[in-house]
C-alpha positions as CSV (number, residue, x, y, z in Angstrom):
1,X,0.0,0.0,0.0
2,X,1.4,3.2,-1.4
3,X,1.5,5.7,2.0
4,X,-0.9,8.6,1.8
5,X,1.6,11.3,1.0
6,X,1.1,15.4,0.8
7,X,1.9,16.4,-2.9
8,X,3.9,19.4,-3.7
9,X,2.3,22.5,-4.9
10,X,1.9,22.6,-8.5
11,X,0.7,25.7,-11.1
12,X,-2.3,25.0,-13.1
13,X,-0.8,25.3,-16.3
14,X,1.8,22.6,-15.4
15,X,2.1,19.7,-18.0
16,X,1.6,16.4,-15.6
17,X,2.4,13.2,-17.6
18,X,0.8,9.9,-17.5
19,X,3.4,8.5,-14.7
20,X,2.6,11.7,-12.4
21,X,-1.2,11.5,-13.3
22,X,-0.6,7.5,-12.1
23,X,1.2,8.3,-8.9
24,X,-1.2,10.7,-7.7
25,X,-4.0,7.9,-8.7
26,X,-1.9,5.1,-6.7
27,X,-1.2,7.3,-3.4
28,X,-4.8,7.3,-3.2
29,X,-5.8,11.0,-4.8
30,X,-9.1,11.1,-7.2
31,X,-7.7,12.6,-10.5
32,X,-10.4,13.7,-13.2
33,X,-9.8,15.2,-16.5
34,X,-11.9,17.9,-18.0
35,X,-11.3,19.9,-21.1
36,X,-7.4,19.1,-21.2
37,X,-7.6,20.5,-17.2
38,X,-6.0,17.5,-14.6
39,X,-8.8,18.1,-11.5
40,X,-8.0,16.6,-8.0
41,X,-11.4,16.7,-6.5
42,X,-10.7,14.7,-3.1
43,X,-11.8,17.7,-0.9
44,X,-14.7,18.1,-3.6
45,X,-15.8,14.1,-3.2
46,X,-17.9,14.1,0.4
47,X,-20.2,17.3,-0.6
48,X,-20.9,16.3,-4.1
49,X,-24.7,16.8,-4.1
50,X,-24.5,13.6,-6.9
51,X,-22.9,11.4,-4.3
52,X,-19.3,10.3,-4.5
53,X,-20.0,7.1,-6.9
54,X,-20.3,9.2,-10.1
55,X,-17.0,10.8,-9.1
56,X,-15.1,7.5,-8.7
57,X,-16.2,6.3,-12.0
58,X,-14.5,9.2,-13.8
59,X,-11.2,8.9,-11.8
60,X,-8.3,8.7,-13.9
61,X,-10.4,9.1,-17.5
62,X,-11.3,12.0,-19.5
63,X,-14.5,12.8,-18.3
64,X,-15.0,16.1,-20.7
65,X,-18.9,14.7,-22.0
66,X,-19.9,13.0,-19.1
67,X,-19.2,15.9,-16.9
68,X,-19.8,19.0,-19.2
69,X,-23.8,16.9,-19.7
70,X,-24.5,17.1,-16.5
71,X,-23.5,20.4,-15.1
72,X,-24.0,24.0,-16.2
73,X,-21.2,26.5,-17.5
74,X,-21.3,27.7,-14.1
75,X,-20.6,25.0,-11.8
76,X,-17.5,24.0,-14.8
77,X,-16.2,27.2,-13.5
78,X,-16.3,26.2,-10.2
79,X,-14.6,22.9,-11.1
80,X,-11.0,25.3,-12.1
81,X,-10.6,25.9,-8.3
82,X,-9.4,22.0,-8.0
83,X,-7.3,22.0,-10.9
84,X,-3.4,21.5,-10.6
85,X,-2.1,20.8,-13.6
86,X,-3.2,20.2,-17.4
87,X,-2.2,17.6,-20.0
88,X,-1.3,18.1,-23.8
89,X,-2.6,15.9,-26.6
90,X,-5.8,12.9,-26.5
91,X,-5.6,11.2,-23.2
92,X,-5.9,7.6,-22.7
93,X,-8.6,6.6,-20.1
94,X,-7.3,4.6,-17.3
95,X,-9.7,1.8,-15.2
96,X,-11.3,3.8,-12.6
97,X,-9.8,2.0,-9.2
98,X,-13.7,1.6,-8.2
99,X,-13.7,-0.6,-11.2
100,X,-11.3,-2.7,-10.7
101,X,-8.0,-0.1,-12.2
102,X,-5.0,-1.4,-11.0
103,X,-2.5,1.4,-9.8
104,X,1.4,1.2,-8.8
105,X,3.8,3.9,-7.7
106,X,6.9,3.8,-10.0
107,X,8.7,3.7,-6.8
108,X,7.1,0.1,-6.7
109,X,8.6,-2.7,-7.8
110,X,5.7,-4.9,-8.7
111,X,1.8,-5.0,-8.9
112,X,0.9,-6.2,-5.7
113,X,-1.2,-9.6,-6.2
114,X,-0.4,-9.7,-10.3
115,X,3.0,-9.4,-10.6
116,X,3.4,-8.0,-13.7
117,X,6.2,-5.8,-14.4
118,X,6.0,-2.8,-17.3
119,X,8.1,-0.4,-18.6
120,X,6.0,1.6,-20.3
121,X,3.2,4.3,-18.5
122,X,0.5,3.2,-20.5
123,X,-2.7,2.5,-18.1
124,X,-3.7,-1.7,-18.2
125,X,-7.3,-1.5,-19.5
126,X,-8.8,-4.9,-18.4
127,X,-9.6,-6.7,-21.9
128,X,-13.5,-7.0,-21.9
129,X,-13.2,-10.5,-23.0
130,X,-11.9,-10.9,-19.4
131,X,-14.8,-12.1,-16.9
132,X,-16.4,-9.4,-14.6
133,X,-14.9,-11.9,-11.7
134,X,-11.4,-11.4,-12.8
135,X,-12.0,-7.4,-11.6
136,X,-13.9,-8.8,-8.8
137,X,-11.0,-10.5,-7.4
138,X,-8.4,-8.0,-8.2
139,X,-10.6,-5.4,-5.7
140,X,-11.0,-8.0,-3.3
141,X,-6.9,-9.0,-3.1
142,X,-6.4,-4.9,-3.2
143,X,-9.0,-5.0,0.3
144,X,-11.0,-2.5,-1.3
145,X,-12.0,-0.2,-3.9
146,X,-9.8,2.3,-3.5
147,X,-6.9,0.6,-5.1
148,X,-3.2,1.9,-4.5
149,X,-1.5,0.7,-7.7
150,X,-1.0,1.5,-11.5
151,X,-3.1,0.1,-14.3
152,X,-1.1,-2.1,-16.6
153,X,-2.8,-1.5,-20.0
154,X,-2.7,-2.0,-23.8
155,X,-0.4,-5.4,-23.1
156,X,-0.4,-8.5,-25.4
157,X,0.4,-11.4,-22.6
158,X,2.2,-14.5,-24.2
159,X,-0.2,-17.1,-22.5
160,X,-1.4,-20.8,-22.7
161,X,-4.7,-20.9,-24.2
162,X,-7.2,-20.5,-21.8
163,X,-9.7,-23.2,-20.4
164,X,-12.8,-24.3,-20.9
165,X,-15.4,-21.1,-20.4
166,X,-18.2,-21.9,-17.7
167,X,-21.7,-21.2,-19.2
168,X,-21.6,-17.8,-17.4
169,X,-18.4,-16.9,-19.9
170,X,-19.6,-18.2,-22.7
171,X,-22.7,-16.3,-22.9
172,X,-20.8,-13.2,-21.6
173,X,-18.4,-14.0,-24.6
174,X,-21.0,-14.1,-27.4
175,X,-22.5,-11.0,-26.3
176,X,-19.3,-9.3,-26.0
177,X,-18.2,-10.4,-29.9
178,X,-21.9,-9.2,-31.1
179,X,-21.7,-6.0,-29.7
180,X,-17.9,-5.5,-31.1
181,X,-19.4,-6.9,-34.6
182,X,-22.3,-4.6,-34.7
183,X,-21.1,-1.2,-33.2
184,X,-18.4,0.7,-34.2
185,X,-14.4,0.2,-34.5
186,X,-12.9,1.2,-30.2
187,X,-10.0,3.0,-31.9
188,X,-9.2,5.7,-31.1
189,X,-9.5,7.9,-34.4
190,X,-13.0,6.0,-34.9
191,X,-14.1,6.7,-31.1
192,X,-12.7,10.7,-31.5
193,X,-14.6,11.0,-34.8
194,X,-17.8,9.9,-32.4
195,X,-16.8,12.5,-30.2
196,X,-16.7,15.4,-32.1
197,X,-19.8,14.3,-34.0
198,X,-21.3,14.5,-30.4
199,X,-20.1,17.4,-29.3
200,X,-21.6,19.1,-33.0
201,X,-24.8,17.6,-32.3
202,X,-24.8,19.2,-28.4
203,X,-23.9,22.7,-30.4
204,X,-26.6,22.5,-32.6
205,X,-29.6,21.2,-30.4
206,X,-28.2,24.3,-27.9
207,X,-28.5,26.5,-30.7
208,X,-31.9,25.4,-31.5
209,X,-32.7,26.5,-27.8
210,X,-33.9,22.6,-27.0
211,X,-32.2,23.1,-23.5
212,X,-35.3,26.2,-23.0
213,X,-37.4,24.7,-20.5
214,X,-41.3,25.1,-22.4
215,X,-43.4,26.7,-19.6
216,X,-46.4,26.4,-21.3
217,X,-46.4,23.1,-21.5
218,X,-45.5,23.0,-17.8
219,X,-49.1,24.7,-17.1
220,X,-50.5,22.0,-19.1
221,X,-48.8,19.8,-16.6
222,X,-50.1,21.2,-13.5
223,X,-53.3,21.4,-14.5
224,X,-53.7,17.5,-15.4
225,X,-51.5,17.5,-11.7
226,X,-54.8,19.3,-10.1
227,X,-57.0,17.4,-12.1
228,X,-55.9,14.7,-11.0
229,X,-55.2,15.4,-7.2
230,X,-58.9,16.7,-7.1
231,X,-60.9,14.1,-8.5
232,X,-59.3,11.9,-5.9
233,X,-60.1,13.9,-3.4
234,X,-63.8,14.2,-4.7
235,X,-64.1,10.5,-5.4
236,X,-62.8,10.2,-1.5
237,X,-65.0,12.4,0.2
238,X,-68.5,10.6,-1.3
239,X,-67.1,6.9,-0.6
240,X,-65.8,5.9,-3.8
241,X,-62.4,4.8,-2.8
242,X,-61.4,2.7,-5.4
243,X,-61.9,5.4,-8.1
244,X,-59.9,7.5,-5.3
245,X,-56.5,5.4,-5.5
246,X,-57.1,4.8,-9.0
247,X,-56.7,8.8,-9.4
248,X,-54.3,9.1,-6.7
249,X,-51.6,6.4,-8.2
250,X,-52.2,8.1,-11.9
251,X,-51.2,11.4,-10.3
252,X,-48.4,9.6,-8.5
253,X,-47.1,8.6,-11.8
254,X,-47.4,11.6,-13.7
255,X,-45.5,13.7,-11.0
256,X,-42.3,11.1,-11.3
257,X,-41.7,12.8,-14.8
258,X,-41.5,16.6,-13.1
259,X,-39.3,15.2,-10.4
260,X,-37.1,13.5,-13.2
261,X,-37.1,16.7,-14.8
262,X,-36.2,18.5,-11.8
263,X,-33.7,16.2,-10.7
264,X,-31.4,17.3,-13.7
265,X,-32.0,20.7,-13.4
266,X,-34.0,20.9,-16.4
267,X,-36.7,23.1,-15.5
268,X,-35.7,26.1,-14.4
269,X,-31.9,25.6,-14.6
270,X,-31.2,27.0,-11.3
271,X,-29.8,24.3,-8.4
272,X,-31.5,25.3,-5.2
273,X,-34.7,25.9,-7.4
274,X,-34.8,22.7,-9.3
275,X,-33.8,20.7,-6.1
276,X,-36.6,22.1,-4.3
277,X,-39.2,21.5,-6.6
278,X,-37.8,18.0,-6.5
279,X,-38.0,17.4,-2.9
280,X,-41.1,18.8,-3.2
281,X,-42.8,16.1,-5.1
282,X,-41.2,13.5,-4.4
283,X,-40.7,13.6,-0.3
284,X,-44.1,16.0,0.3
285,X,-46.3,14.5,-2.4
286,X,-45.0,11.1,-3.3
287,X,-43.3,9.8,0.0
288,X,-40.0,9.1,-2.4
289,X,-36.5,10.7,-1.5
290,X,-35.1,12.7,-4.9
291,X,-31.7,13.1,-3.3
292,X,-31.6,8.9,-3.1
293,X,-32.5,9.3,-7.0
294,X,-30.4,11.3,-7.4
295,X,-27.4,9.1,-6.2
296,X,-28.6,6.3,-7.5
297,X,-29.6,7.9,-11.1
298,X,-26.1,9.6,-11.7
299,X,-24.2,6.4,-11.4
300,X,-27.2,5.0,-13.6
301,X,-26.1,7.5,-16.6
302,X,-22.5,7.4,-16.2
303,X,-22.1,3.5,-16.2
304,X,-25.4,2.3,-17.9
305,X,-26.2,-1.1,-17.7
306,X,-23.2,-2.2,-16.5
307,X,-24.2,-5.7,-14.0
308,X,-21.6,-4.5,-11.6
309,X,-21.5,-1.0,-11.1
310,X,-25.3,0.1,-12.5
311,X,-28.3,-0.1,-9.7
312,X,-31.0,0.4,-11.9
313,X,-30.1,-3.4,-13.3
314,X,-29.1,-4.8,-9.8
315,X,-32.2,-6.3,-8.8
316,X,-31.7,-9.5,-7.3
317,X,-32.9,-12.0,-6.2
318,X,-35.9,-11.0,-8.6
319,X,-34.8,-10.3,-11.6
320,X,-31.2,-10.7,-13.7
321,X,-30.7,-9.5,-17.5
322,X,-27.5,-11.5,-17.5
323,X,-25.7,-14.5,-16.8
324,X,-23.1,-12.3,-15.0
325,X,-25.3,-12.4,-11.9
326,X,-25.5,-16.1,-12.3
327,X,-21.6,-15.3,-10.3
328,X,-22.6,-13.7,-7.4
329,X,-21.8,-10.2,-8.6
330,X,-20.2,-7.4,-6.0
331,X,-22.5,-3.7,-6.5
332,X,-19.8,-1.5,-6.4
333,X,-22.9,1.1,-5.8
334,X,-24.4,-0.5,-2.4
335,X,-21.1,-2.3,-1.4
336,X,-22.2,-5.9,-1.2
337,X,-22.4,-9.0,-3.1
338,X,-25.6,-10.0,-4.9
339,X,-26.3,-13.4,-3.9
340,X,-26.7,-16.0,-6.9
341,X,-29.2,-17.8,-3.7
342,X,-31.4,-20.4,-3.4
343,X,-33.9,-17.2,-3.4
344,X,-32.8,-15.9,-6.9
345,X,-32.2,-19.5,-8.1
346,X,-36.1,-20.2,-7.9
347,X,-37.2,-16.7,-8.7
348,X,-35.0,-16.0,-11.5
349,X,-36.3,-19.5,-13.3
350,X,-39.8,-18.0,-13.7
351,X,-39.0,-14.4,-14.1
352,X,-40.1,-13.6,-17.3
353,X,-43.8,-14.9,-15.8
354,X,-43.3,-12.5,-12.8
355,X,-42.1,-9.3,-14.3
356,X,-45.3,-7.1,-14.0
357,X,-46.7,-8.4,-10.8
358,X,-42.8,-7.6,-9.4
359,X,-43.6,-4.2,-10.4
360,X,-46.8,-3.5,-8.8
361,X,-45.0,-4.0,-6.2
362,X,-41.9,-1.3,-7.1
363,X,-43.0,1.9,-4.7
364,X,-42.9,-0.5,-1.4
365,X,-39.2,-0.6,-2.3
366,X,-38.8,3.0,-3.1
367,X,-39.7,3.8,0.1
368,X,-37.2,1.4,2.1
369,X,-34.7,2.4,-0.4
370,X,-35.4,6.2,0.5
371,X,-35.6,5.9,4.2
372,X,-32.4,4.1,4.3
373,X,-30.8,7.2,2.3
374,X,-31.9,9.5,4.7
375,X,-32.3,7.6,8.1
376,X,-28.1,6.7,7.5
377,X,-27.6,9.9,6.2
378,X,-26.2,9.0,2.9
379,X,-26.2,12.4,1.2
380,X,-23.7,15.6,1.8
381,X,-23.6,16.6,5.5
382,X,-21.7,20.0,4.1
383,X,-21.9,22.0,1.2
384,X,-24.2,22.8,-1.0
385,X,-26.8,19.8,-0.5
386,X,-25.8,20.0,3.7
387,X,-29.8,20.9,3.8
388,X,-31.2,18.6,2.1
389,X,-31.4,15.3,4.1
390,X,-33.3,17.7,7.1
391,X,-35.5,18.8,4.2
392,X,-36.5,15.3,3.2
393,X,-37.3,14.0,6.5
394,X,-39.4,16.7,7.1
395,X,-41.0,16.0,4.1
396,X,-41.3,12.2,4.7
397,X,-42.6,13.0,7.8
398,X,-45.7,15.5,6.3
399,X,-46.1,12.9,3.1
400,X,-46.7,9.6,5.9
401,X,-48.7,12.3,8.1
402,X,-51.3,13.2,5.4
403,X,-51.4,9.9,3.7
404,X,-50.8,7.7,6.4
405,X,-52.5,9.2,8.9
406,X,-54.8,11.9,7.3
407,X,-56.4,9.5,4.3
408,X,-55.6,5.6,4.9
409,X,-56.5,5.5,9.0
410,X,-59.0,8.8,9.2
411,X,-60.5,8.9,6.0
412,X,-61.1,5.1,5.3
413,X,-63.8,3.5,7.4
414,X,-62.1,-0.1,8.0
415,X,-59.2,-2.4,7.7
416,X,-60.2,-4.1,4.5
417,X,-60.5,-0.7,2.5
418,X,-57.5,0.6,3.6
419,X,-55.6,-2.5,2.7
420,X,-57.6,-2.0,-0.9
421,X,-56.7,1.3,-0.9
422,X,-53.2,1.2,-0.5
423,X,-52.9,-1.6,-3.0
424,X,-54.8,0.1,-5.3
425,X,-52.9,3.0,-5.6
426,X,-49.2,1.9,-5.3
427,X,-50.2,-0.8,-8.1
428,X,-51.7,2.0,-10.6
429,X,-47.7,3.2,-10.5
430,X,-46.3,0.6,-12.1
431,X,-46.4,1.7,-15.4
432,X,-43.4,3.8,-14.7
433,X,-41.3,1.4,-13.4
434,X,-42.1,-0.6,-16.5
435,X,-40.9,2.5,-18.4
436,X,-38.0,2.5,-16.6
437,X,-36.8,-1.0,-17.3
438,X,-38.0,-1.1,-20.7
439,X,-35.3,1.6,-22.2
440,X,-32.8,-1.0,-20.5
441,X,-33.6,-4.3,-19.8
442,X,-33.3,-5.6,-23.2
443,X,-29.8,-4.0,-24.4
444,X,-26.5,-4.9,-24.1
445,X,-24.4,-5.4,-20.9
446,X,-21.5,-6.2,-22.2
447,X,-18.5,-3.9,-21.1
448,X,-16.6,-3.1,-24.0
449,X,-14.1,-1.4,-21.8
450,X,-12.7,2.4,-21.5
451,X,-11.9,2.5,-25.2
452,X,-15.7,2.8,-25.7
453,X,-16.8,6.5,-26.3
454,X,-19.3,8.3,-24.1
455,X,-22.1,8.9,-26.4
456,X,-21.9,5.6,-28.3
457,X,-22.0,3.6,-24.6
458,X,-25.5,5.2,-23.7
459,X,-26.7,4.2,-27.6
460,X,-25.8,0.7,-27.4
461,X,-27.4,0.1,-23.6
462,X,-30.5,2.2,-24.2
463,X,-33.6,2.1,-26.6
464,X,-36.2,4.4,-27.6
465,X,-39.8,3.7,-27.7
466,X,-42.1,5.3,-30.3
467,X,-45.3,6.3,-29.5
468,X,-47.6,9.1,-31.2
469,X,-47.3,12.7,-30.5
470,X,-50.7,13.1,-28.2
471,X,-49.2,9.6,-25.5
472,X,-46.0,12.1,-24.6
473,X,-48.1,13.1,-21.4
474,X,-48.5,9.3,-20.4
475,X,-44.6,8.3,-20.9
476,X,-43.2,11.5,-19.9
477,X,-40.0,12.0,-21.7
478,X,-39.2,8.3,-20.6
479,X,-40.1,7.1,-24.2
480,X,-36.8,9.0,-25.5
481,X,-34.2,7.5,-23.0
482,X,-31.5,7.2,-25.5
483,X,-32.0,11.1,-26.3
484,X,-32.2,12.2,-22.9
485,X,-29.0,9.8,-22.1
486,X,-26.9,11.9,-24.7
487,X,-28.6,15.6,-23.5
488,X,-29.7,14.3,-19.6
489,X,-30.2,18.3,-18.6
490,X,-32.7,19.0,-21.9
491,X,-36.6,19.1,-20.9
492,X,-38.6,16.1,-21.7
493,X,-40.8,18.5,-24.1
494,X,-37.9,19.0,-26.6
495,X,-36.7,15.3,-26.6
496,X,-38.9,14.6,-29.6
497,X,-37.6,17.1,-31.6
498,X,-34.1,16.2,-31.1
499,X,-34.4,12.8,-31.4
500,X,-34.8,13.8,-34.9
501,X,-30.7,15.2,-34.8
502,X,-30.2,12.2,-33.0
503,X,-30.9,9.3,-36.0
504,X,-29.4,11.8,-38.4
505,X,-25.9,11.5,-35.8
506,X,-26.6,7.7,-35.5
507,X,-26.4,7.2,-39.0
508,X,-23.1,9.6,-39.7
509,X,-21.2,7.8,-37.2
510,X,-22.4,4.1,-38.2
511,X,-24.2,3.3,-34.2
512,X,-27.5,1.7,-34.4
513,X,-30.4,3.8,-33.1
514,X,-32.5,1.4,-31.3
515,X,-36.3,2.4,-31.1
516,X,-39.6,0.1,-31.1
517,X,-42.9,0.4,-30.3
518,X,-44.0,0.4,-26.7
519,X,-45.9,-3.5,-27.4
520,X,-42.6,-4.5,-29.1
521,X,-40.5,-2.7,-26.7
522,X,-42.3,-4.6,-23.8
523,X,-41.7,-8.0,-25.7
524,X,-37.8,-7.7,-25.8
525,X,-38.2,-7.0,-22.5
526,X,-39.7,-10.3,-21.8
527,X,-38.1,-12.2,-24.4
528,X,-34.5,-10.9,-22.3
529,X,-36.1,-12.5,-19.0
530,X,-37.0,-15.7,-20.6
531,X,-33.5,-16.3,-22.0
532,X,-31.5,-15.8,-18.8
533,X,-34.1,-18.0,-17.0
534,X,-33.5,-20.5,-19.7
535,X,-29.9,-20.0,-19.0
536,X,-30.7,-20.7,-14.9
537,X,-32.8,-23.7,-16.1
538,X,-29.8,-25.0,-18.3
539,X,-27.0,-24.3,-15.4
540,X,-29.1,-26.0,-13.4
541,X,-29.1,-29.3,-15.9
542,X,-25.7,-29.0,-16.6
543,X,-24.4,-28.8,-12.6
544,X,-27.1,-31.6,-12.0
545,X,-25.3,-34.0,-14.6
546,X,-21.8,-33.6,-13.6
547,X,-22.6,-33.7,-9.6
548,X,-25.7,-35.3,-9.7
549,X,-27.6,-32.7,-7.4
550,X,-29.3,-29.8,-8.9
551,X,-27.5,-27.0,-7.9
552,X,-31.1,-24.9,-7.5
553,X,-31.5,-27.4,-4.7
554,X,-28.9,-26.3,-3.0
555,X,-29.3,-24.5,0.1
């Protein structure tokens, strides 16, 4: 372990090399590049309003899109203050340590645990034909995340050839050499070229003003909000409850799309604004923390679909869209292994059957997953976002007060209609966590490493669905995931029209531009399920022919 060590004043216009850049990465410092500018945002990491995990997934890799996407011109300016040096000419992106980057000091000798020894200072970019596992373990033998060594990269290893794959690597394997067959070239001119095509297409949809928040269409919001929100109440007060949770979980769903919005910035543009009408919703009206989505939804966008490192694909034991988590997979997000158990093993065979009734279930977890963000105090305690976890809890408090309370246990004349009620309501949601799944689920998860640009990543692990013009309202910017993954700060009203720029870009840089209907959208979905519980079913044969004992047996 390289000792935590003070480094020596530097200017900001100081050319650091590859080997500084590495040692600062192996004593342990968190080194970002944006715009050519070398950022060591260690003091920045604990009062990141986004959390720390998008941050550690940019460490050590030019994260010029990723970062300039999400943040203003404003808060870009803040980000000078933690520079210390800059680089000259295209930088090579390194394995972010919280992925499995290995990092040495060149007053090491050796990589600790792999004993490889190189000359050169070329980062070691783990090939992505290597199994997630192999990462796995090199975390595990390093004692945590935060690795103190130097990533060996861009090596050709003389080798015997390797064993027999397990099922796991061979289906990890076939989707891997699909993906590299169907999307384009990782070099680097091809990946640049996708790029500055990017970067064009981010020019000219801000020069079109699609980043202008349309107010108008926000007072068409807020009135179907009302609308809604007083024909439940209506319905309430002369005894027809079910009609009253009907309207209740269709306004529920409807203000998730605001609070996405919001969450972003992409109403008004302004932080403290935009987080307040966030925390709003989602802790006053909807009983949802949107400073846990927020955590949760950064790391979403900045390593999407990834089995180890993306939460909104981590559901086990109830559902898996890969073999990967056939291997007991380590969430780099919540810190723990995802038990392949006896649990998973039974659910996982049927659940491609059990998809939609999981979901009517989806806000139950919301709220254990918010309380838990709040109650442990997961957020910022200082700076900017020090606020909002007292915020939150007084909105929980208010949101379990008037529902609870105020409409479930006063306004509800027994046990059996409350029950109903509740029910009712939370299931009328789950067409947005369908939605949610649907732009994901059924695309790739294949890590094609570093090499892989930003904008052609969230295009090969992200669908659109096509719907007419007048269903916007019900999908709510959702049904243009791949566009709002490229422009995440644009309001859901102008995603339409850019999706237009967007299949134009698609088919100058050669990346398919995956859109389907939402019937056809829904049915990859599925089909996805069924062919990684076939998988299950098939481990399950093959274990119980070599051992004789069915390995979903075991317990």
């Amino acid at each position: 372990m390289v000792p935590s060590q003070q480094p020596p004043a530097r200017r900001k216009d100081q050319v650091l090399s590859r080997v500084e850049i590495s040692d600062l990465i192996a004593a342990g410092r968190k080194i970002v590049i944006v715009d050519d500018a070398v950022l060591k945002v260690d003091a920045w990491l604990p009062y990141h309003p986004g959390g720390d995990k998008a941050i550690l997934h940019m460490v050590g890799r030019d994260a010029t899109n990723e970062v300039k996407a999400f943040h203003s011109a404003q808060t870009l300016e803040v980000m000078r203050r933690y520079q210390i040096g800059k680089i000259e000419g295209q930088w090579r992106d390194y394995v972010p340590p919280i992925q499995g980057g290995v990092f040495k000091s060149e007053q090491a000798g050796e990589v600790e645990q792999e004993q490889i020894e190189d000359d050169s200072d070329v980062s070691l970019e783990p090939s992505p034909i290597f199994d997630a596992a192999a990462r796995q373990r090199r975390r595990r033998s390093n004692g945590s995340s935060h690795s103190s060594a130097t990533s060996l990269s861009d090596m050709e290893l003389d080798a015997p050839s390797p064993p027999k794959r397990s099922p796991i690597e061979e289906s990890t394997q076939k989707e891997l050499l699909f993906d590299l067959e169907k999307y384009p070239n990782l070099d680097q001119q091809t990946q640049g070229n996708i790029i500055a095509k990017y970067q064009l297409l981010d020019q000219k949809v801000r020069d079109e003003n699609l980043y202008d928040c349309n107010y108008t269409a926000y007072a068409f919001e807020i009135a179907r909000y009302c609308t809604l929100a007083a024909t439940s109440y209506y319905t309430l007060q002369n005894g027809y409850h079910v009609l009253s949770a009907l309207f209740l979980g269709m306004l529920w769903h409807q203000l998730v799309f605001t609070v996405h919005d919001a969450g972003h910035m992409g109403i008004t543009h302004n932080y403290t604004v935009d987080t307040l009408i966030s925390i709003f919703i989602a802790d006053f009206l909807g009983g949802l923390s949107a400073c846990w989505w927020k955590h949760n939804h950064n790391v979403h966008h900045i390593i999407t679909n990834h089995p180890e490192h993306d939460p909104d694909i981590q559901h086990m034991p109830f559902f898996a869209i890969s073999t990967k988590f056939f291997g007991s997979l380590t969430s780099t997000y919540y810190d723990r292994v995802m038990e392949f158990d006896a649990a998973a093993r039974r659910v996982l065979r049927y659940q491609h059957w059990l998809y939609f009734p999981i979901l009517t279930f989806g806000r139950f977890n919301l709220y254990v997953l918010s309380w838990q963000h709040i109650l442990l105090g997961k957020g910022p305690r200082k700076g900017p976002a020090w606020w909002h976890r007292y915020l939150e809890f007084v909105g929980q408090c208010f949101f379990w007060y008037w529902f609870g309370y105020g409409l479930l246990y006063k306004s509800l004349p027994n046990m059996g209609t409350r029950i109903a009620y509740l029910l009712i309501s939370h299931a009328i949601t789950m067409p947005v966590h369908a939605q949610i799944t649907l732009s994901h689920f059924a695309m790739s998860t294949a890590d094609l490493g570093v090499k892989e640009s930003f904008p052609q990543r969230m295009l090969r692990t992200t669908m659109d669905i096509a719907c007419p013009t007048w269903l916007d309202w019900f999908h709510g910017g959702l049904q243009f995931q791949a566009v709002h993954h490229l422009f995440p700060r644009m309001p859901r009203h102008n995603l339409r029209k850019a999706s237009e720029y967007v299949k134009a870009y698609c088919e100058e840089v050669g990346i398919p531009y995956a859109v389907y209907g939402f019937v056809e959208g829904n049915g990859k979905v599925i089909g996805r399920l069924g062919e990684v519980a076939q998988q299950a079913r098939i481990l399950s044969e093959c274990t119980r022919s070599m051992s004789g004992k069915d390995v979903f047996d075991e317990q």
